[in-house]
N, C-alpha and C positions, 0 to 999 in steps of 0.2 A: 554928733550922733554916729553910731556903728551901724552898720548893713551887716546883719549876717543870715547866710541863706543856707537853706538843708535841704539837703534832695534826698529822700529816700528813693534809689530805686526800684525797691523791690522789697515786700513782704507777703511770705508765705501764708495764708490763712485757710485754714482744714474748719468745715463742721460751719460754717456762718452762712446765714441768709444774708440777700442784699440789706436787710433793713439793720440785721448789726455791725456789717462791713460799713456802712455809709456812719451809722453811730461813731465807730471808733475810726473812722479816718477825723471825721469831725473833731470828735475829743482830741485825738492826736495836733491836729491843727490849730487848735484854741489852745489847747495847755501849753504846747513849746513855743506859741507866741507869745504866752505871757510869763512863761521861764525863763527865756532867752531876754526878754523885755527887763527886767526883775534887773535892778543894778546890786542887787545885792550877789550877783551870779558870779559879777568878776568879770565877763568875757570883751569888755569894754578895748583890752589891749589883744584879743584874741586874734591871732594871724591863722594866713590861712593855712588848712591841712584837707589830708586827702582822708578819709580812714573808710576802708574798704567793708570793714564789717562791727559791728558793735554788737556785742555779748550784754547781754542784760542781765542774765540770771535767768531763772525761773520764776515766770510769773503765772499766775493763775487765772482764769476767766470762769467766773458766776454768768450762767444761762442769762438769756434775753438779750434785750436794748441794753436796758440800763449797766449789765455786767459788761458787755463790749465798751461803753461810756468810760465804766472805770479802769476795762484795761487798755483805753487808752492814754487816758491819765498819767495812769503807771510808764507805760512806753513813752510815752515825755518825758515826765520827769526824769527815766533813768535816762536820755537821750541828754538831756539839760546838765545832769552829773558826769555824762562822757567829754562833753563839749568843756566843763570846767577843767576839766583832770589836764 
C-alpha cells in the first residue's frame, strides 16, 4: 500500500461564512481521500514531487452550504487529476 500526503498550504477564500469554509474544507478532505484512494487513479507508483502551485481553472461556487460542498468536490477532483498528470 502507498502513503500519499497533500498539504495544502494555503487557500485564499473571499465572501465565505465559517459554516461554508468548514463545508468545503470537509468536502475537500473526504473527496481527495477517496480520489487518491481510487486505484483506478494510477498514483500507486507515484514519487515524490514538490509542486508549488496548482491551476485548476475556473471554477464556480452556488451560494450556501451545500454550494461550498460542491466546490469542494470539484477542488479534489481537479487536485486528483494534477496529482495523476
Amino acid at each position: 500500500m502507498s502513503r500519499v500526503t497533500v498539504t495544502i498550504d494555503r487557500m485564499t477564500l473571499h465572501g465565505m461564512n465559517a459554516a461554508e469554509r468548514l463545508a468545503l474544507i470537509n468536502a475537500i478532505r473526504s473527496e481527495l481521500t477517496r480520489v487518491l484512494a481510487d486505484p483506478a487513479t494510477g498514483i500507486t507508483a507515484a514519487t515524490t514531487r514538490h509542486t508549488p502551485v496548482m491551476r485548476l481553472g475556473p471554477i464556480t461556487m452556488e451560494s450556501g452550504v451545500a454550494g461550498a460542498r460542491r466546490l469542494g468536490i470539484r477542488i479534489a477532483r481537479g487536485i486528483g487529476k494534477g496529482v495523476r498528470s
